[in-house]
ZAMARGU-4260 file (C-alpha; in steps of 0.2 Angstrom, whole numbers, plus 5000, padded with zeros to 4 digits):
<rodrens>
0) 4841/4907/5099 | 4837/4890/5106 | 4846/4875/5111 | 4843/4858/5105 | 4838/4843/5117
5) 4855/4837/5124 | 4858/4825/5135 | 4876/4825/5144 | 4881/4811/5155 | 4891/4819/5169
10) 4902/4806/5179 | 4901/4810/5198 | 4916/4819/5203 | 4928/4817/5216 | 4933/4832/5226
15) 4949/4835/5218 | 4940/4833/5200 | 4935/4850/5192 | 4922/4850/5175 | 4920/4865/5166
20) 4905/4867/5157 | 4900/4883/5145 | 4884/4890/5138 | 4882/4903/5127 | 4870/4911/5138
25) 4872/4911/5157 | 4853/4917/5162 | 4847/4903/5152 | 4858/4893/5160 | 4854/4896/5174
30) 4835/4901/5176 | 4830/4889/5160 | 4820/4895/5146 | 4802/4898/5155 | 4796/4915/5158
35) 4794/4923/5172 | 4807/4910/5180 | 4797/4914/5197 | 4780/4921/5200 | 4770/4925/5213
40) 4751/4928/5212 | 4738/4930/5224 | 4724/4918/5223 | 4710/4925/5214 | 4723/4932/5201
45) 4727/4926/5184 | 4745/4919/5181 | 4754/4920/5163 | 4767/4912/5158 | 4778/4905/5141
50) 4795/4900/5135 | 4806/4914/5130 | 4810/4907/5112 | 4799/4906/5098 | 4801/4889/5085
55) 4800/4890/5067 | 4782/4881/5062 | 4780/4875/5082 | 4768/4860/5082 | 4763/4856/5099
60) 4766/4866/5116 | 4763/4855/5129 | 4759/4859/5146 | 4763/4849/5164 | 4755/4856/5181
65) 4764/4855/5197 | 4753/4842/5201 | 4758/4829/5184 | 4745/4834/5174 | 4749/4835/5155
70) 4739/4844/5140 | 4741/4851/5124 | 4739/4870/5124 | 4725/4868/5111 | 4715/4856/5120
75) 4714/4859/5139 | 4705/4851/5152 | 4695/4867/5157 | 4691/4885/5154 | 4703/4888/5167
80) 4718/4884/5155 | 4721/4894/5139 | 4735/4901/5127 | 4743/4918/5133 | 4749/4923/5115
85) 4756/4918/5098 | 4770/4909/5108 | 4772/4892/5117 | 4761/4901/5132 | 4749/4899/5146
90) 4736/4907/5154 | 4730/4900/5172 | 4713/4911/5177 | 4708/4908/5197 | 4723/4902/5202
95) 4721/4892/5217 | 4732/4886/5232 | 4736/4870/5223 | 4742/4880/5209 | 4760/4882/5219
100) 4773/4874/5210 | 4785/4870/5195 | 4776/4873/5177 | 4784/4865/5164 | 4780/4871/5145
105) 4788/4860/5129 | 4787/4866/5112 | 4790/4855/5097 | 4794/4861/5080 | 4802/4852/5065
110) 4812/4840/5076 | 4816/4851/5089 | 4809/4851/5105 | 4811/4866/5118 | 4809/4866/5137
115) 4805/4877/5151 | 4798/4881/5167 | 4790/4893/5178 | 4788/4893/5198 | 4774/4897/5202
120) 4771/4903/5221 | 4752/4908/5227 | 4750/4920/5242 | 4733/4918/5250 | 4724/4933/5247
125) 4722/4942/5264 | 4707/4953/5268 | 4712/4970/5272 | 4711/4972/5293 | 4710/4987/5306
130) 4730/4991/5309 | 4729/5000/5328 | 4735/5018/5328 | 4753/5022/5329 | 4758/5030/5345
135) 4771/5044/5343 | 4779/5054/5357 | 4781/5072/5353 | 4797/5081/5353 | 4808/5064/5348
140) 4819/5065/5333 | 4825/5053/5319 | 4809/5042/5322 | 4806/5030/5310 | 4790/5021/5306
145) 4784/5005/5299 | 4768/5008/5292 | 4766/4989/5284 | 4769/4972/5288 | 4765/4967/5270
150) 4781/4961/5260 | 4777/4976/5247 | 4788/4982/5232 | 4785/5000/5236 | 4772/5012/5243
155) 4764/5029/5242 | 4762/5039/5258 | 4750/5054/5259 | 4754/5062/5276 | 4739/5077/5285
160) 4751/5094/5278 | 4765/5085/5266 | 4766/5081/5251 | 4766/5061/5244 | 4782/5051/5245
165) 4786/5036/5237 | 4793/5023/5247 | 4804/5008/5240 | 4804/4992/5246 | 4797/4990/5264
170) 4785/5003/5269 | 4791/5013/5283 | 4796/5032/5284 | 4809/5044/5294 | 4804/5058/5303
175) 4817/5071/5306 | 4806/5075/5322 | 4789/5071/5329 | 4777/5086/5330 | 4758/5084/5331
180) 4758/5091/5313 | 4758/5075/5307 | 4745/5067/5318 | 4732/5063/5308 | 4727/5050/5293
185) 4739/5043/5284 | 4733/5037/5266 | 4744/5023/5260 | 4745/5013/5244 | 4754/4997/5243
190) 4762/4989/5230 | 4761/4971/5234 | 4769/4955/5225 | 4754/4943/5215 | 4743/4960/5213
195) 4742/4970/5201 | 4729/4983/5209 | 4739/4996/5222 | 4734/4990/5240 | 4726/5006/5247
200) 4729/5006/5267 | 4724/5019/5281 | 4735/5022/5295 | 4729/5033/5309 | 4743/5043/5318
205) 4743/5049/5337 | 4757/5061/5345 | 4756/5061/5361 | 4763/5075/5371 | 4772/5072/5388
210) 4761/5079/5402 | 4757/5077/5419 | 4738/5067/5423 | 4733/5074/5440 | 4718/5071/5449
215) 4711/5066/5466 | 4699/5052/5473 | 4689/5052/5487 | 4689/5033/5495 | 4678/5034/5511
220) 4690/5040/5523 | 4702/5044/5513 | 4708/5057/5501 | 4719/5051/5486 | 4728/5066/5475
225) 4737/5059/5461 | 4751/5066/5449 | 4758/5056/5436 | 4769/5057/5421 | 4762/5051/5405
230) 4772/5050/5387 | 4790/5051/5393 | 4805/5045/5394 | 4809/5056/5411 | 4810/5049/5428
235) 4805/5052/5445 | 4817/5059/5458 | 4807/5066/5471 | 4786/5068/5473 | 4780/5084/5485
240) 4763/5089/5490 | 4759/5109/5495 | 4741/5116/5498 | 4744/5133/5488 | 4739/5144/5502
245) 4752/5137/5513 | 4770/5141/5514 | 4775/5122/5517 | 4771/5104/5508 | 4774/5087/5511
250) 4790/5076/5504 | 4779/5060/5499 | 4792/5045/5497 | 4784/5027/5495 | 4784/5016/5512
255) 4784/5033/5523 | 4770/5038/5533 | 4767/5051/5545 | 4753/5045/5552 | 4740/5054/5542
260) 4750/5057/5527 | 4755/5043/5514 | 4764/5039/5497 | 4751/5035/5486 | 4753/5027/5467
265) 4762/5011/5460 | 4782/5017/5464 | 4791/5031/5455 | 4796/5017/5444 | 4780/5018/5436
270) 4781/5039/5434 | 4767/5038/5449 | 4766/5052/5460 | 4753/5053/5476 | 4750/5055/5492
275) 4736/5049/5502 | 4727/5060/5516 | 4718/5049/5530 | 4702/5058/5539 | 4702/5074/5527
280) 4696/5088/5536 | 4691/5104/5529 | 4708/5113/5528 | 4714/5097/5516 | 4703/5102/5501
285) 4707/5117/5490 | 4720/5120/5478 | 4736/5110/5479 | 4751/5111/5469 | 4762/5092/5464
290) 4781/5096/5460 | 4791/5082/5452 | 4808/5082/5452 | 4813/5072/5436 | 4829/5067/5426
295) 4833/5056/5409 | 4848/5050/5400 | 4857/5063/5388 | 4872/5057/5379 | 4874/5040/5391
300) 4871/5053/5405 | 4859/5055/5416 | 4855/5074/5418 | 4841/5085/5429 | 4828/5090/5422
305) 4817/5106/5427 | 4803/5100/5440 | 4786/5097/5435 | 4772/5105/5441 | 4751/5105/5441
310) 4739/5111/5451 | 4724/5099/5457 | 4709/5109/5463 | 4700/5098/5477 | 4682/5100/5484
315) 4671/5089/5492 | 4659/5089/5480 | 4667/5095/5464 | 4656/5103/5451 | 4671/5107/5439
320) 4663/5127/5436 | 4676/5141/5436 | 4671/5158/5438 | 4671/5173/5424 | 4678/5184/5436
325) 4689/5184/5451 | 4681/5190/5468 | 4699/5201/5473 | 4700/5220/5470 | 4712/5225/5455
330) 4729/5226/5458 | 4740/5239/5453 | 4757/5238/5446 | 4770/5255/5447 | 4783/5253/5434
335) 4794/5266/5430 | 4793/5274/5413 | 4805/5267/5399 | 4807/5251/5412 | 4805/5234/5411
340) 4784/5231/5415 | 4779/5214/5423 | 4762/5210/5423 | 4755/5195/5429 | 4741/5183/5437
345) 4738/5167/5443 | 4725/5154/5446 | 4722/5141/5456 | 4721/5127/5441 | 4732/5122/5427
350) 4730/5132/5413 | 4729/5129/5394 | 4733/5147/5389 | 4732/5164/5393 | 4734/5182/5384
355) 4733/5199/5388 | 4721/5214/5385 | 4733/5230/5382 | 4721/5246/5389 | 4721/5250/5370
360) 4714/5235/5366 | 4728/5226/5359 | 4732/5208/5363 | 4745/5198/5369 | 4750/5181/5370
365) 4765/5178/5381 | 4778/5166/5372 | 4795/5159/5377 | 4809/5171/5377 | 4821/5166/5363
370) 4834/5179/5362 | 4837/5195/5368 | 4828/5208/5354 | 4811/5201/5359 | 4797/5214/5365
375) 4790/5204/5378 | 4788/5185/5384 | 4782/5174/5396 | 4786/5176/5413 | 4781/5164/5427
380) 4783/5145/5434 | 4774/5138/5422 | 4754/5136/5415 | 4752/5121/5425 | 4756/5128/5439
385) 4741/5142/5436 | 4753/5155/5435 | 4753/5166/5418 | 4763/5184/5418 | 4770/5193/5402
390) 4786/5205/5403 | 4788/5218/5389 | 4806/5225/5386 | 4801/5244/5386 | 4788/5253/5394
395) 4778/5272/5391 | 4764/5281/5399 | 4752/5274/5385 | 4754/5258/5392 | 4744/5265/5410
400) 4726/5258/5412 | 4717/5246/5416 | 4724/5230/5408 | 4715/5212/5407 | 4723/5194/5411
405) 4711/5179/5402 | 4717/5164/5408 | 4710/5146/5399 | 4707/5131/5413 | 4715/5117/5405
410) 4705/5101/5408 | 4686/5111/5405 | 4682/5121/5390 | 4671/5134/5395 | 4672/5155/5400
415) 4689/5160/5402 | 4694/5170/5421 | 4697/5187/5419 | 4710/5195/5431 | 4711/5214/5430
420) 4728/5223/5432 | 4730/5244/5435 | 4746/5248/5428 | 4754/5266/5432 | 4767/5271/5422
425) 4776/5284/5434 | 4794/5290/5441 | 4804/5282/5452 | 4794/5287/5467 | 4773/5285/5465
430) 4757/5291/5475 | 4749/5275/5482 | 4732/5287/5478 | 4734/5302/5469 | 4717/5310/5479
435) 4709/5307/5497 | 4694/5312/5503 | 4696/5317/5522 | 4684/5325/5534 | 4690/5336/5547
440) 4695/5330/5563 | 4698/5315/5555 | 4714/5302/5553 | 4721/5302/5532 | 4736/5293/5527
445) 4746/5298/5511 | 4759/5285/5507 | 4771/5286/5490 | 4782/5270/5487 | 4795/5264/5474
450) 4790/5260/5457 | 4797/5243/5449 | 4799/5235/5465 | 4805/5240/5484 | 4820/5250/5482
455) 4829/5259/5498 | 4826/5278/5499 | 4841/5290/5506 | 4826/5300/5514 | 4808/5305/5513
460) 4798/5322/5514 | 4784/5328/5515 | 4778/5345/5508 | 4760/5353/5513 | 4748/5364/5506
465) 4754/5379/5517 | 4771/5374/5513 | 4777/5367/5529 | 4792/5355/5526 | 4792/5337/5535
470) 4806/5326/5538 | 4800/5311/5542 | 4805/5291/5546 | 4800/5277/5555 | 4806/5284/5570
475) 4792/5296/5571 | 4780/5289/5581 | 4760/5292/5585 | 4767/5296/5603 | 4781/5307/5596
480) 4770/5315/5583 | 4776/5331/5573 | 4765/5345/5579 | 4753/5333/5590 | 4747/5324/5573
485) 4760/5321/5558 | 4769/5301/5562 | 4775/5288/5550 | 4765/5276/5546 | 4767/5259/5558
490) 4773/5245/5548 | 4782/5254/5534 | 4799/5257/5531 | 4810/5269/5520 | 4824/5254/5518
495) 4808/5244/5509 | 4804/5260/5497 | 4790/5268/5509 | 4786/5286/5512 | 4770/5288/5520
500) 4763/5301/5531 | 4747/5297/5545 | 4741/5313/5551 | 4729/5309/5564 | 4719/5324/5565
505) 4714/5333/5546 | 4715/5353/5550 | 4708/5365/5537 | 4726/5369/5530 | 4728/5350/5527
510) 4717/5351/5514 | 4726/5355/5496 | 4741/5349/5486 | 4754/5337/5494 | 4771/5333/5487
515) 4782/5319/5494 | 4799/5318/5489 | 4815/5305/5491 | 4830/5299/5483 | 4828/5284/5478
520) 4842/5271/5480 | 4856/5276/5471 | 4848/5289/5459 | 4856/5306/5459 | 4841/5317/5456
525) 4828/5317/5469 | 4808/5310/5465 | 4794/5315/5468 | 4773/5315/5467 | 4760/5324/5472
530) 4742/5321/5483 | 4726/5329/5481 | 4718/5331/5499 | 4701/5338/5497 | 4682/5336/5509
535) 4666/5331/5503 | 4661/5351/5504 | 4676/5356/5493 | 4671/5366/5476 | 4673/5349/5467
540) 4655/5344/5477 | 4649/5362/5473 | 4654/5362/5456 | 4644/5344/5454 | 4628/5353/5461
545) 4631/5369/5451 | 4636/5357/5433 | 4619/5346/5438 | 4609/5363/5439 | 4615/5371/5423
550) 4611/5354/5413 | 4595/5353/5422 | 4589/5371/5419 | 4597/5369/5398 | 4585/5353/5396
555) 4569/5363/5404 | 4572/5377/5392 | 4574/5364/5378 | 4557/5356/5381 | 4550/5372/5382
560) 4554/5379/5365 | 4551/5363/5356 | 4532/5368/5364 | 4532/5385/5360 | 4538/5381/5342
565) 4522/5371/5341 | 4507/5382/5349 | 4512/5396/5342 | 4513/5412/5350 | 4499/5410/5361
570) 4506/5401/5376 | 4523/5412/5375 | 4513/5427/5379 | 4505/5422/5394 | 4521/5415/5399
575) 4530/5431/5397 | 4515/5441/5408 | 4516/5428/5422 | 4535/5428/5422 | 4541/5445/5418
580) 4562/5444/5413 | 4573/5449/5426 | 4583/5464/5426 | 4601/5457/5433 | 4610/5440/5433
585) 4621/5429/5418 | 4609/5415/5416 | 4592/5425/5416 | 4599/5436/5404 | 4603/5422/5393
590) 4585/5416/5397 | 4578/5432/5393 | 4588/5429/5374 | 4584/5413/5371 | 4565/5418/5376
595) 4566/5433/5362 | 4571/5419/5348 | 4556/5409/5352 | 4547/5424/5351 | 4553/5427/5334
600) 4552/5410/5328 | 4533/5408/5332 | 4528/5423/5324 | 4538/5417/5310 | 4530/5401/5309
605) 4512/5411/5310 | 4515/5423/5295 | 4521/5407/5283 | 4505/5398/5291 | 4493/5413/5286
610) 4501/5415/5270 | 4499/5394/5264 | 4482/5398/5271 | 4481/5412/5259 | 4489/5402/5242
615) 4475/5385/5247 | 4459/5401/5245 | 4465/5407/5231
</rodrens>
């Protein structure tokens, strides 16, 4: 289909005059016969163009440039111009900047001449650049992310632990929420306009997490300890200071000053928390604790937030070392069986993690309590705060040992601190000690207690190895002693869960089995534990002297027989004339025996040495 050269003369119209003009083809009505009727090609590229009919026996295709040049198809001006196929075509190779424009292509053929054009729109061909990371904050949802500025068609996106996704249009993507699984390279191909190559494109993701950057600076005579709030959307409503081994702290607000003690920072505006310490003596360094109160807009509405919190560990000179193991004796826990058992340590740094070492061996790493039919979580203010405890649900008497708390500083990698923690699984009333070693003459003190916590008791007694009964409370006194030496002990108390008995003088029928007894708070059955009493003289010394003196006497007898069995016996016999057996006693009878074996054995060991003799002479 084609249409011949026309040439209509169109009066110019009024604005009450209406024409109505009618093609058989709107497109080519509107866009011409030239195709592509627009095209944009890089510089470098090649552009093609024709007219979108075909003549019968075409003579000529003529071509005009943008810039009035005019050729025949067949003869162009240089290599750059050539036919694109069979058709009135084009091919432009290298196109340049100059190339932009309208290209006009005329075919004539058996008296009729066909027209068309092609706009022709060259983007400079721009070098691939460095795009800067993208910066996520972790946690947000619905975050979208514009990956190009390039006026692509489409693009492909390879994310770190997804699948590829094919993107229309511009290059951006939705995330349903920002987690620092996708943080990472992200691999992109472009599809850009005037290229037919795919633009490959790198994009490196960060996910920040919101966290609190603490630290101190020493500035002659002055001591700055920081806490600021980085990658949030949270604000500041209040900054305090506390040294960790003191019970009060310091309310730091920018402007106040109590004469040693200074806001330091750039305002809570900035999410800058500080104080600055003038003339730091000795007692200023250590291990502080920062708490800031915070809130942020939820729903149009500005809402508290739970406190932030980090420890900042201050020295004068700091080397940044932590130590393996904690210079403090164990603690022990008393948790009553099938109970809830806490166990618990702290440091004083932020940490980055910490687990727990069951007796067993088992691990656990303490996690967030989600809902109700969880065996244990995390329990505590907080790893920033250096405070790490795990709380199982249920608890058994193979949950009693020794257990281990490794704790991960959280600004140094390095060896983790171990704490360890004695747990006792036990009834509602406990031994403090379940044996003490006393001398005679000498002041013991045997002292039960609540298990989970300090719980009141009705009463507490006391039960000795003769079987004399004690009733005792804190209103016994060392100067009104039971029997001039049985008191409670000062500074314990029945209402606070203690039982606990001082005799001042041990007599030789203090020595055996103990019992305390109480009722603990409101329990209806009455507890109890028992205390082991013994002297350094008692049968268990004996009985370590005797056990050592048996093993002893075995291992000489060993040694001896492994000689015997070699020389024969030779040496036996003069042995058993200087050492004639005994007539009486357990052990040197069984001497006696185990002497008659040897006997056997070497004689034994003769004959099947006379008779090989005999077999090698023969």
């Amino acid at each position: 289909m084609f249409f011949k050269r026309t040439v209509l003369n169109v009066a110019y119209l009024t604005c009450v005059t209406a024409v109505s003009l009618k093609f058989n083809d709107p497109l080519i009505a509107q866009e011409g016969l030239g195709w592509p009727h627009s095209l944009q090609v890089a510089a470098g590229h090649e552009a093609l163009m024709k007219l979108a009919v075909t003549l019968d026996n075409q003579g000529s295709c003529v071509i005009t440039t943008p810039g009035g040049v005019i050729f025949d198809i067949e003869s162009p001006p240089s290599d750059r111009f050539s036919r694109w196929d069979d058709t009135c075509s084009l091919k432009v190779k290298q196109v340049r900047e100059d190339d932009t424009g309208r290209w006009r292509l005329t075919a004539t053929g058996d008296n009729t001449t066909v027209m068309g054009w092609t706009e022709v729109h060259v983007i400079e061909d721009i070098p691939p650049t460095v795009a800067p990371p993208i910066i996520l904050q972790d946690g947000k949802s619905t975050v979208k992310i514009d990956l190009s500025t390039e006026d692509n068609s489409y693009c492909l996106v390879a994310k770190p632990f997804s699948d590829s996704a094919l993107v229309p249009g511009h290059c951006s993507v939705t995330l349903d929420r920002t987690t620092r699984a996708v943080q990472g390279t992200w691999d992109v191909l472009l599809g850009v306009p005037g290229k037919i190559a795919e633009v490959p494109m790198r994009r490196e993701v960060v996910v920040e997490a919101e966290r609190l950057d603490v630290g101190y600076i020493h500035d002659n005579n002055k001591l700055h300890l920081y806490c600021n709030i980085l990658h949030s959307e949270k604000n500041i409503t209040f900054c305090r200071f506390q040294r960790t081994s003191k019970l009060f702290g310091y309310h730091v607000v920018d402007g106040l000053s109590d004469g040693k003690r200074s806001y330091y920072g750039k305002g809570f505006l900035r999410k800058e928390c500080g104080i600055t310490i003038q003339n730091p003596i000795a007692d200023d360094y250590g291990s502080w604790r920062c708490t800031l109160g915070v809130n942020m807009w939820e729903d149009k509405v500005v809402k508290e937030q739970p406190p932030m919190q980090a420890l900042i560990s201050v020295a004068p000179k700091f080397r940044g070392s932590f130590r393996q193991q904690r210079d403090v004796e164990d603690t022990t826990i008393f948790v009553e069986e099938d109970g809830t058992l806490l166990v618990s340590c702290h440091a004083d740094f932020s940490l980055k993690y910490c687990w727990f070492q069951h007796p067993n061996g088992s691990q656990f790493t303490p996690v967030r309590l989600l809902n109700e039919d969880q065996l244990f979580w995390y329990s505590g203010e907080g790893l920033a705060a250096g405070q790490c405890g795990i709380t199982f649900k249920h608890v058994t008497k193979q949950d009693s040992g020794i257990w281990r708390c490794h704790m991960g500083p959280k600004r140094q990698a390095g060896i983790e601190t171990i704490d360890n923690i004695e747990v006792r699984v036990t009834g509602p009333l406990a031994a403090n000690k379940k044996e003490i070693q006393a001398r005679i003459g000498e002041s013991i003190t045997l002292y039960c207690h609540t298990a989970n916590g300090n719980r009141p008791l009705d009463y507490c007694r006391f039960l000795s190895p003769s079987f004399v009964g004690l009733n005792i409370d804190s209103s016994v006194t060392k100067a009104g002693a039971i029997l001039d030496r049985f008191y409670f002990t000062p500074g314990r108390n029945i209402t606070m869960g203690d039982c606990s008995l001082t005799i001042s003088s041990v007599h030789e029928d203090d020595i055996g089995i103990w019992t305390c007894a109480a009722i603990v708070d409101d329990d209806v059955m009455e507890s109890s534990d028992v205390i082991q009493v013994f002297t350094v003289t008692e049968s268990r010394y004996q009985a370590g002297v005797i056990g050592g003196s048996i093993g002893a006497a075995v291992l000489v007898l060993v040694l001896m027989s492994y000689v015997f069995y070699k020389r024969g016996s030779t040496i036996l016999s003069v042995f058993k004339s200087q050492n004639p057996p005994p007539s009486d006693g357990v052990s040197l009878q069984r001497m006696s025996g185990i002497t008659s074996i040897i006997t056997a054995r070497s004689s034994q060991s003769s004959n099947e040495s006379e008779k090989d003799l005999g077999i090698r002479q023969n």
